[in-house]
C-alpha positions in Angstrom: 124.4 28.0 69.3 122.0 28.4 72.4 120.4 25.3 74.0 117.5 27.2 75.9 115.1 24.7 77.6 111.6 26.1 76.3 109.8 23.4 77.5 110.8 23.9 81.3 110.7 27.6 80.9 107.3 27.1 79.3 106.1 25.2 81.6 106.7 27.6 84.1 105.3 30.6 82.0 101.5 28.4 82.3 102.2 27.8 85.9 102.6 31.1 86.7 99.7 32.7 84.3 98.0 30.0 86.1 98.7 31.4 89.4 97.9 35.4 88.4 94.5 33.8 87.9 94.3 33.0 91.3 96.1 36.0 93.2 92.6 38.1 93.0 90.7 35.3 95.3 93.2 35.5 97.8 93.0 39.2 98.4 89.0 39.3 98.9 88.0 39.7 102.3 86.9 36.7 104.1 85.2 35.7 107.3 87.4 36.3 109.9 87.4 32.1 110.6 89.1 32.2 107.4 91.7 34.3 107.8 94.8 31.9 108.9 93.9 29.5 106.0 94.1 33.3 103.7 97.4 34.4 105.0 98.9 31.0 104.0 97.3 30.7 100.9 99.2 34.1 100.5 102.1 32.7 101.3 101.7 30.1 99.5 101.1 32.1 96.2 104.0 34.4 97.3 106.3 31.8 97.8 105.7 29.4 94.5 105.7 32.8 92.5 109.5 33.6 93.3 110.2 30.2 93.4 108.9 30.3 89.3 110.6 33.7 88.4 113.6 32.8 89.6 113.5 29.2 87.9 112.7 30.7 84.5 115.3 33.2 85.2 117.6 30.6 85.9 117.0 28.4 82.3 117.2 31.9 81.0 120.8 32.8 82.4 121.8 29.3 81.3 120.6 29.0 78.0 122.1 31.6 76.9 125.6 32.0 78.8 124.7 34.6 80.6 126.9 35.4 83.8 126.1 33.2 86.7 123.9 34.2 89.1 125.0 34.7 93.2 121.7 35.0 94.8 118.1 35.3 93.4 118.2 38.8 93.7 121.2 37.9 91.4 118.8 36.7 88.6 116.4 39.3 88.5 119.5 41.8 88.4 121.0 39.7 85.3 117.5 39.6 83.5 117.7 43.3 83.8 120.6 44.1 82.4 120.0 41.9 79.9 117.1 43.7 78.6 115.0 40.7 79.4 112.0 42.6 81.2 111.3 46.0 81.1 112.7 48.1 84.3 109.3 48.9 85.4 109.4 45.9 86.2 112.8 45.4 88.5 111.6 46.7 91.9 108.6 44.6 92.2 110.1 41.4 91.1 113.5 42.2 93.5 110.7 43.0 96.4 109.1 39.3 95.8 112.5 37.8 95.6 113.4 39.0 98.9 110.7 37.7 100.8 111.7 34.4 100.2 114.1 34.5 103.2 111.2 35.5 104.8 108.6 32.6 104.0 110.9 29.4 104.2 113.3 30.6 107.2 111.6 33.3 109.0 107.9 32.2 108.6 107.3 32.4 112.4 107.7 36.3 112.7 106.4 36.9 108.8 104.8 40.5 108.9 101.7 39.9 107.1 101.0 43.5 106.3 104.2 43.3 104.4 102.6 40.7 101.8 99.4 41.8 100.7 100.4 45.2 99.2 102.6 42.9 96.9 100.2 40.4 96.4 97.9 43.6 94.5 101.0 44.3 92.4 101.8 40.8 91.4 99.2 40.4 88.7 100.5 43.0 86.2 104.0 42.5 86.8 103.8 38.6 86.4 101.7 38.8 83.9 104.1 41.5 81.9 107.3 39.3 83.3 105.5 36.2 81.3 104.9 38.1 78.2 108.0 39.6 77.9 110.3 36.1 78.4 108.2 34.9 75.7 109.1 37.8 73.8 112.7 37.7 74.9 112.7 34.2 74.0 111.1 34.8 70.6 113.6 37.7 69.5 117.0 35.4 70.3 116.2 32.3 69.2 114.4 34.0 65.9 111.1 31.9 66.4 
């Protein structure tokens, strides 16, 4: 028997349905006074997205045994070959995973331009990343 922690995972799931909703105000165009306080709301969004991914991925690999993770490129790689997203889905959620090197240790050379073509894919693919855990979840654990 599996002990998956649904409650963390979803409490994750709302948090980051939560932040898809707010992804599309941080890509329209501001004032250009605003534009320091929009790169690190960017940031910001980037950063707590991976950081959510990789948690859920995490109670994920754990609930159910799966092999343990190296890195957080690691997760996603398990998910995948677990069948626990679709592989449409792989090379958008490794991209976001690998910035975070980039926002917590090398934020003082972060190349913006490198963000906000992620930041438009990020909707759908969290969006489809939330639905299918819940899906995932639903077809192991027969609720």
């Amino acid at each position: 028997m599996y002990y998956v922690n649904q409650n963390q995972i979803n409490k994750r799931l709302e948090f980051l349905n939560w932040l898809v909703e707010t992804i599309p105000e941080s890509l329209e165009n501001k004032p250009e006074s605003d534009k320091a306080i929009l790169f690190l709301a960017q940031e910001r969004i980037l950063h707590l997205a991976l950081e959510s991914v990789t948690d859920i991925g995490s109670y994920i690999i754990d609930g159910f045994l799966m092999r343990d993770a190296s890195s957080y490129e690691d997760i996603i790689e398990i998910l995948h070959g677990e069948k626990v997203f679709p592989s449409h889905l792989l090379e958008t959620l490794l991209g976001l995973v690998k910035m975070r090197k980039k926002l917590v240790q090398e934020y003082f050379h972060l190349d913006r331009n490198e963000i906000y073509p992620l930041l438009h894919e990020l909707p759908t693919t969290l969006s489809e990343f939330s639905n299918s855990i819940s899906n995932y979840l639903k077809h192991e654990l027969n609720t």
